[in-house]
C-alpha positions, 0 to 999 in steps of 0.5 A: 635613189628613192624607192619608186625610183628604184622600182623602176630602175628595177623594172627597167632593167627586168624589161632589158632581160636582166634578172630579177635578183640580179636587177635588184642588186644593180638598183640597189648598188646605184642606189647607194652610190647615189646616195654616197654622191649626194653625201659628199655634194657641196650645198649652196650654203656651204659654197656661199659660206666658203666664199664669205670666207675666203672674202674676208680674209682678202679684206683683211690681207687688202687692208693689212698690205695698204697700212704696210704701204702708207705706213712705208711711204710715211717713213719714207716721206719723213726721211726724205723731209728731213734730209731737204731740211739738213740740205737746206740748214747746210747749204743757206749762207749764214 
């Protein structure tokens, strides 16, 4: 909170039938405790760099999943073909 807020917090709280000592010391806690909130507050900058974050290593986890993927279904692909071949080799009359 900034000082001509806090002056009319203050004021406020003295129009309210607060102390003055007493509105001062509430303007000042909320003052600080704003102040400690806004610390802690994510940024734009921060949330987007987050999300770029957490984009890439999708990206990366999608593209290692799908090299797992076709490179299973190659191997797979290549048994399957050589077991027709085998078949083949030994069941053709000769």
């Amino acid at each position: 909170m900034n000082s001509v807020e806090s002056a009319k917090y203050r004021k406020h709280l003295e129009e309210g039938g607060v102390p003055p000592q007493q509105a001062v010391a509430h303007a000042d806690a909320l003052g600080e405790v704003l102040h400690n909130i806004q610390e802690s507050m994510a940024t734009r900058d921060w949330v987007r760099a987050e999300i770029r974050t957490q984009l890439q290593d999708l990206k990366f986890d999608m593209v290692k999943w799908m090299i797992t993927l076709f490179v299973t279904l190659f191997i797979a692909q290549t048994g399957v073909t050589i077991g027709a071949v085998i078949a083949l080799i030994r069941y053709l009359p000769r």
